[in-house]
C-alpha positions in Angstrom: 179.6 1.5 -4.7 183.2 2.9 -6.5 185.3 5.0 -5.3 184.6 8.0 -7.5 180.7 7.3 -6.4 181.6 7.2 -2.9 183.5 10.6 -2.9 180.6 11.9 -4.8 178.2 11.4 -1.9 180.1 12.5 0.7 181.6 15.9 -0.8 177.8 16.5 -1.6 176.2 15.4 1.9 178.8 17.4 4.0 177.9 20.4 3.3 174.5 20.0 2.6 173.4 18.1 5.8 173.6 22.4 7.0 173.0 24.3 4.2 170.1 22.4 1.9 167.1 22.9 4.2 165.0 24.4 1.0 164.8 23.3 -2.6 167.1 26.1 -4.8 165.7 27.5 -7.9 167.2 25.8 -10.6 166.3 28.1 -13.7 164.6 31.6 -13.6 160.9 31.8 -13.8 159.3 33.4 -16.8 159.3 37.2 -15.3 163.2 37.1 -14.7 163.8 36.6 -18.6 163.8 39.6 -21.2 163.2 38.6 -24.5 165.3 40.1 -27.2 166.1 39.7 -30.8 168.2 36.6 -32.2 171.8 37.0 -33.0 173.6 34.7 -35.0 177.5 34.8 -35.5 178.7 33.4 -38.9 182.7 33.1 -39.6 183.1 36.2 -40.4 181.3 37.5 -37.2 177.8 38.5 -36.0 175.6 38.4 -38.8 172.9 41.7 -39.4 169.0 41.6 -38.4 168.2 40.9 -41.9 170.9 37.7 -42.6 169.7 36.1 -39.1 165.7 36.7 -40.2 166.7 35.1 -43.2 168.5 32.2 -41.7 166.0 31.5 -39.3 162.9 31.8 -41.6 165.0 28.7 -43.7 165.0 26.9 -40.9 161.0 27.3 -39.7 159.8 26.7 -43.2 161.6 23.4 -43.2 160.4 22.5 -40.0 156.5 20.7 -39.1 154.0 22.1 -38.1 155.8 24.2 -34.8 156.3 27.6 -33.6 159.2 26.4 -31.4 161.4 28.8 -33.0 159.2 31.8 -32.6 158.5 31.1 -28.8 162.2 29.7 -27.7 165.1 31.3 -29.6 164.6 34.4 -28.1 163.9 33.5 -24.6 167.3 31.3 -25.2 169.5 34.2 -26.1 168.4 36.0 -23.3 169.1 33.2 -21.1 172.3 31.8 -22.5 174.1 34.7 -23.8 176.2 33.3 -26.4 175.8 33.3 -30.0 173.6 31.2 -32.4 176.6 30.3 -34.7 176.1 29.6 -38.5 178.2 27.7 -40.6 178.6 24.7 -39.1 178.9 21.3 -39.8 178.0 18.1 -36.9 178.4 14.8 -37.2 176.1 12.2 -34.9 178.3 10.2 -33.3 177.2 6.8 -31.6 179.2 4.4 -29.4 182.8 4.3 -28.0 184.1 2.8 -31.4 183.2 5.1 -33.6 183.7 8.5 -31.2 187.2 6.9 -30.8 188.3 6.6 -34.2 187.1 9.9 -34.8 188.9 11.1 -31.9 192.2 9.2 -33.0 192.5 10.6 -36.6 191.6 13.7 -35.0 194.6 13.9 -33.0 196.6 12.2 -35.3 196.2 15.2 -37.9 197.1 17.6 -35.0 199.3 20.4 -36.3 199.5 22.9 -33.3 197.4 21.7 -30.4 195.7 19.1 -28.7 193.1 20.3 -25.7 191.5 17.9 -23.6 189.1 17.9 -20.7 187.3 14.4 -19.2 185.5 13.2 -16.3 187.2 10.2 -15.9 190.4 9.1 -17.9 190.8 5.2 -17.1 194.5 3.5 -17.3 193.2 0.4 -19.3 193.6 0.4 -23.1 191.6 2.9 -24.1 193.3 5.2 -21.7 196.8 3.7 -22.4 196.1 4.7 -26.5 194.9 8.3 -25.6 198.0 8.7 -23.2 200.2 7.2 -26.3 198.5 9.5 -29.4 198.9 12.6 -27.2 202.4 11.7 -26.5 203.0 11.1 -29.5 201.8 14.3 -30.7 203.7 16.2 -27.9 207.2 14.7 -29.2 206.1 16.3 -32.3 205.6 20.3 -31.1 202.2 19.7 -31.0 200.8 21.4 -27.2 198.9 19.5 -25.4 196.9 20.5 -22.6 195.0 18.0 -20.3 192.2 18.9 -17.7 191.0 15.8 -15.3 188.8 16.0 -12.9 190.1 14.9 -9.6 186.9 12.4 -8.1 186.3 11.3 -11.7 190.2 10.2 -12.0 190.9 9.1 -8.7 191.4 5.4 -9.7 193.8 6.5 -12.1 197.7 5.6 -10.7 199.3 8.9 -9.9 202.3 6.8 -12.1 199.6 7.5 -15.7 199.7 11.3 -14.9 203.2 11.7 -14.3 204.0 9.7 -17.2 201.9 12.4 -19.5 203.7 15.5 -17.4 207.4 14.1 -17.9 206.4 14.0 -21.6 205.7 17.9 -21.9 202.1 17.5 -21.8 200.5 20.1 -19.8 197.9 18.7 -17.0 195.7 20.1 -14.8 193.8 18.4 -11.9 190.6 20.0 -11.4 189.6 21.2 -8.2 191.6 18.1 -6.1 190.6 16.0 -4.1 193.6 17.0 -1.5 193.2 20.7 -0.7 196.8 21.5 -0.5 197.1 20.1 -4.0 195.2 23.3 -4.8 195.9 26.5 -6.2 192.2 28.0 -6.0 190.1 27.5 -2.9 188.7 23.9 -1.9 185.5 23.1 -3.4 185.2 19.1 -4.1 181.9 19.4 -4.2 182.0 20.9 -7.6 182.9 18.3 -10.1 184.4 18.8 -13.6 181.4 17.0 -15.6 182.2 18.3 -19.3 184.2 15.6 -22.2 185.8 18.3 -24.5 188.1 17.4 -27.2 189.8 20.7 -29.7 192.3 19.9 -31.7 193.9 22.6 -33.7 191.0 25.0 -32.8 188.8 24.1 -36.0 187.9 20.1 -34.6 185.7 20.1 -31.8 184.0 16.7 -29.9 181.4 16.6 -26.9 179.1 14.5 -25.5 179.1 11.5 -22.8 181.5 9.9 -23.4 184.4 9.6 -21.1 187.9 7.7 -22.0 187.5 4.3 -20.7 187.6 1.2 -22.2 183.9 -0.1 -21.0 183.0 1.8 -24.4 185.0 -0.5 -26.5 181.9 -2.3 -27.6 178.9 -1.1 -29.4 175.6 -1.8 -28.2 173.1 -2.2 -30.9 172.5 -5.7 -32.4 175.4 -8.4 -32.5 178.3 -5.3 -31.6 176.9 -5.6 -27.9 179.2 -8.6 -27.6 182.2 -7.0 -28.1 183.5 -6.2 -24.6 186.2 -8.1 -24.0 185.2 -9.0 -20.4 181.4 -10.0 -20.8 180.1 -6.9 -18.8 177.2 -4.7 -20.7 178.3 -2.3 -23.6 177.8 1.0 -22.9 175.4 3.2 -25.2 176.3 7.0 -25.3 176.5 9.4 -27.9 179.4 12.4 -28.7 179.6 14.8 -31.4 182.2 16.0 -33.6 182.0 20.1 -34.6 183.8 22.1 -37.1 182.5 25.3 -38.0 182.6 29.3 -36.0 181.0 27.3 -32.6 184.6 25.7 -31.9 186.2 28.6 -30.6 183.1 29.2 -28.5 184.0 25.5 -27.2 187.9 26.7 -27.4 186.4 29.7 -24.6 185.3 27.5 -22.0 187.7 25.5 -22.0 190.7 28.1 -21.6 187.6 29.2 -19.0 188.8 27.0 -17.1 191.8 26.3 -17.5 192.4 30.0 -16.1 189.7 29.4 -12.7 191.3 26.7 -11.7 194.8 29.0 -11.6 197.5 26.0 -13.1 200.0 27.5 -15.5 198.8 29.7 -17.5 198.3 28.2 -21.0 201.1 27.7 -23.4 200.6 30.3 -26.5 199.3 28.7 -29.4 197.0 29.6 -31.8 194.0 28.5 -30.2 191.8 30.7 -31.9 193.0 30.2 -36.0 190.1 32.6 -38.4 187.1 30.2 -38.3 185.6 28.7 -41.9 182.1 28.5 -42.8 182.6 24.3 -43.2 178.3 23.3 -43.4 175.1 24.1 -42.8 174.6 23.6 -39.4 173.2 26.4 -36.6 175.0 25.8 -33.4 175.1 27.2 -29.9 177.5 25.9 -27.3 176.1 25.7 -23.6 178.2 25.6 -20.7 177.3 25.6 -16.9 178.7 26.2 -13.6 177.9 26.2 -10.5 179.2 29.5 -9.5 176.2 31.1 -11.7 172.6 31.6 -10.6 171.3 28.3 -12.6 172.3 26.1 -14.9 172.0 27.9 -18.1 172.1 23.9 -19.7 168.9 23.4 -17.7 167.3 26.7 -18.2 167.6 26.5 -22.3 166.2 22.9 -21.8 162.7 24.2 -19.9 162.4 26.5 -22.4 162.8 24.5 -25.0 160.4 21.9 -23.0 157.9 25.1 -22.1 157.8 25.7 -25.9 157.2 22.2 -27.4 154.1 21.6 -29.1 154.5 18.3 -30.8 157.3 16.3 -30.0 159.4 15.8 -26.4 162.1 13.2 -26.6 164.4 12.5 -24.4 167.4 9.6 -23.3 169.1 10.0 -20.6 171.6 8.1 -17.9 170.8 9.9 -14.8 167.2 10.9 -14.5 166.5 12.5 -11.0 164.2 15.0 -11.7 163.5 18.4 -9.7 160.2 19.7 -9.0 160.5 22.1 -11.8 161.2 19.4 -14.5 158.5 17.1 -13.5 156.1 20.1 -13.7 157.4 20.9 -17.3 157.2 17.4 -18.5 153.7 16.7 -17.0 152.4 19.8 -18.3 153.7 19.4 -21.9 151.9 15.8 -21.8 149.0 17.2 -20.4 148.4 19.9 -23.7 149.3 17.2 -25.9 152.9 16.6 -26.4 154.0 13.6 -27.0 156.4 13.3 -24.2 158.7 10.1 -24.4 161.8 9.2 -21.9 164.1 6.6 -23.0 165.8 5.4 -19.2 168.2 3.1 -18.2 167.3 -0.6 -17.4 170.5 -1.4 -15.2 172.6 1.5 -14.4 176.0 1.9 -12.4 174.1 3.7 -9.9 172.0 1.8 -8.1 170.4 4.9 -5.4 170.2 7.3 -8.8 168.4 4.2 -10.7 166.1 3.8 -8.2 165.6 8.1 -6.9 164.7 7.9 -10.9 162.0 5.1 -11.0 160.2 6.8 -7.7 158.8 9.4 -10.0 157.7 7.0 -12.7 154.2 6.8 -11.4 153.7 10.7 -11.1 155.1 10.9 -15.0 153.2 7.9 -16.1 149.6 9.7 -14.5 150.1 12.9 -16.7 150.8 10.7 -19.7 154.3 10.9 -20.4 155.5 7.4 -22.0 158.8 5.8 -20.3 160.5 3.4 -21.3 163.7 1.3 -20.4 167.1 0.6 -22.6 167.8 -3.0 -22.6 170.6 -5.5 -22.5 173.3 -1.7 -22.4 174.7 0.7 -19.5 172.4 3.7 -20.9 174.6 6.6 -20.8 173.4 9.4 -23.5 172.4 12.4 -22.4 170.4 13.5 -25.5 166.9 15.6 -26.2 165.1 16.5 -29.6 161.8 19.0 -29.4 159.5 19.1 -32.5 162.1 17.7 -34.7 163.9 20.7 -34.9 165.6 21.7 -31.4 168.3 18.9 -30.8 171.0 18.9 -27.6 173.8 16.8 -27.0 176.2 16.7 -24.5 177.3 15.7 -20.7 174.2 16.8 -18.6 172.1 14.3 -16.7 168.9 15.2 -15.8 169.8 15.1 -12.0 170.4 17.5 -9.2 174.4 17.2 -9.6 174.3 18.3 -12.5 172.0 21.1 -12.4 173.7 22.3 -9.2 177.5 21.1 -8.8 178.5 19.9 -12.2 180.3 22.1 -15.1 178.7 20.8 -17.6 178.8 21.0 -21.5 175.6 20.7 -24.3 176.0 21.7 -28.1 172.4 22.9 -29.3 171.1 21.9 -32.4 168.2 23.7 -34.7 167.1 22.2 -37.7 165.0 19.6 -39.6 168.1 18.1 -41.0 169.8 17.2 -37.8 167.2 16.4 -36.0 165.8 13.8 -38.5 168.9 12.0 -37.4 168.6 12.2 -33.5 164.9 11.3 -34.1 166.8 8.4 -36.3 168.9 7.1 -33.0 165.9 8.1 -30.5 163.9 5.2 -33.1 166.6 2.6 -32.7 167.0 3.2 -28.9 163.3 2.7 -28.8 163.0 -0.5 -30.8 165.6 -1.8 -27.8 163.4 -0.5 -24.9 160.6 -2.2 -23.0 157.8 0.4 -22.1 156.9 1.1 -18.2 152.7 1.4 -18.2 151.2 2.7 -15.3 148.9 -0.6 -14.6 152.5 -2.6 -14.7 154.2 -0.3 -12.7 151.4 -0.4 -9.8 152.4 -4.0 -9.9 155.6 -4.2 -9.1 156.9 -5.8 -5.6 157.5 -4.2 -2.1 161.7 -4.5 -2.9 161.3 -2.4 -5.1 159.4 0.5 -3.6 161.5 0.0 -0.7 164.2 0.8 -3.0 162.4 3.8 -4.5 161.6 5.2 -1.3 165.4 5.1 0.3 166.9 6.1 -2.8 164.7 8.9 -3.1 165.4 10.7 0.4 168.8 10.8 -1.2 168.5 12.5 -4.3 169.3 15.6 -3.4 173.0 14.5 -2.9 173.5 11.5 -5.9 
């Protein structure tokens, strides 16, 4: 097991060996939300009753044959609280290569700053050319400011860091692993989950994707060999914003640059007048674990509770609650065709295995699984009826629901959504389906496995 998995385990089981003798509510039941009217926010502001109808009617008479939009957006407002943002435009991203480039000419075209907040920032040669770009950009005037989280870097050389802070860039460890390194109270258990990239407050990318170089290959077709050192290429998928939701991305992450009370961030103009740049409706979810539930997960049971066609979903890290398993089952049960795109090797072995000790209980109710091969599967991506899309860094796992900040971008439309559906199809075409009459077969090793790995799950 790494390091970073290692420290995971324990700063979860400490406390919770005393404190996690009942199951948590993970997202409020259907009483505890107030339904309310739909606000979107354009570039010029919040738009009236009458622009958002209008909006919203465009997108539900492009969309199949759903009421999603009817039945979700307003439970989602009420739920989430921020704005439905118009004016948008998002581009599918797919693989370390191209998220890279992206990134690079991003930065590259920096005028005034550079934000950036990641899970794990690697010093190999993918972090060696991020730590050179935003150098570079530094000796220019550009600000840079730098979150990492502490477990997620901790086999990064104290030496990479200090190189970045003798530069000028501004870096703040999140919540450290040594608590007199500290200027908040200790809490390792919460982890800084989120990959946030702002330049210049108008270019915005999330997603999965950390900076490391075991994303320097693609994985589809013949761009799977391209690792360098033979391991498995690892499929994920970012996003890259422009549009009114960047500064609500540009809020969370001077969110937290503020909690975890570093310097206060250098003036810049963080917040420049925002530009309607597409057609894309956006909302930007955050979560963390100092709020009731994950807001992240909430939005995505509701938008689960309300499917009526169409429940796809790929992701790295499935450990499933009680509550999830009920809404997937249920969703297959009146009809939905529920379909889960999972890992076939993973870097976790206990959360690989806590995941595949629920297959049979999905697989009974009808839901279709089905396993990524020949790639370390590490999207973290859903699309409902075609037209209710999420990206971002959640795993469908009790860490994240409970001690991750975490980061999504919701996305409604047919248009985008035809090109998740697009990626969800080549995934698929890679995956070898899991049916129930296989799955009884499989050996004792395995259940053995399932059955250790699940008493865990709690604390992957």
């Amino acid at each position: 097991m790494s390091v970073r998995g290692l420290l995971s385990i324990l700063a979860l089981a400490l406390p919770c060996l005393t404190a996690c003798s009942a199951l948590p509510v993970i997202a409020p039941g259907p009483s505890q939300r107030a339904a309310s009217s739909v606000q979107l926010e354009g570039a010029r502001g919040p738009l009236t009753s009458a622009q958002s109808k209008a909006i919203l009617d465009r997108l539900k008479s492009r969309a199949p044959d759903t009421s999603i939009f009817d039945r979700h957006l307003a439970l989602e407002e009420a739920i989430v609280g921020s704005p439905l943002t118009t004016g948008n435009q998002v581009v599918l991203l797919q693989d370390g290569p191209a998220t890279y480039q992206a990134m690079f000419a991003a930065i590259m075209a920096a005028k005034d700053h550079v934000n950036l907040e990641t899970y794990i920032l690697d010093d190999d040669e993918v972090g060696q050319r991020f730590a050179q770009a935003l150098i570079t950009k530094r000796q220019q005037g550009v600000q840079v400011n730098l979150i990492r989280d502490s477990v997620g870097t901790a086999g990064t050389p104290a030496a990479f860091f200090k190189r970045l802070s003798d530069s000028g860039i501004e870096v703040l460890e999140f919540n450290p692993i040594n608590p007199l390194a500290g200027a908040k109270a200790w809490s390792l258990n919460q982890r800084d989950h989120r990959k946030l990239l702002i330049v210049d407050g108008s270019t915005a990318f999330l997603g999965g994707i950390n900076i490391s170089s075991v994303y320097s290959g693609g994985s589809f077709g013949k761009s799977t060999r391209l690792r360098p050192d033979g391991a498995p290429a690892w499929r994920d998928t970012d996003l890259q914003l422009q549009g009114p939701v960047v500064a609500e991305l540009q809020k969370l992450f001077l969110s937290t640059w503020q909690a975890q009370k570093g310097t206060p961030a250098v003036a810049r103009n963080y917040f420049p007048p925002p530009q309607n740049v597409g057609r894309q409706v956006v909302r930007a979810i955050g979560s963390a674990p100092d709020e009731p539930f994950s807001l992240i997960y909430a939005t995505l049971l509701s938008a689960i509770g309300s499917a009526e066609t169409s429940i796809l979903l790929t992701n790295a890290y499935f450990v499933p609650d009680p509550q999830l398993l009920a809404a997937l089952e249920l969703a297959a049960r009146r009809g939905v065709d529920v379909k889960l795109i999972l890992p076939s090797k993973s870097d976790s072995r206990l959360v690989f295995h806590a995941g595949r000790s629920h297959y049979t209980q999905l697989l009974r109710s009808g839901v279709k699984i089905y396993e990524r091969r020949g790639v370390i599967l590490h999207s973290k991506t859903a699309l409902i009826d075609g037209v209710w899309a999420t990206v971002g860094s959640t795993n469908l796992d009790w860490r994240s629901f409970l001690h991750n900040y975490e980061l999504n971008a919701v996305v409604l439309g047919t248009e985008f959504g035809a090109q998740v559906r697009a990626m969800f199809d080549k995934d698929l075409a890679a995956s070898d389906a899991i049916t129930l009459e296989q799955w009884r077969r499989r050996g004792l090793d395995s259940r053995a496995q399932e059955w250790f790995a699940r008493v865990w799950e709690y604390w992957l």
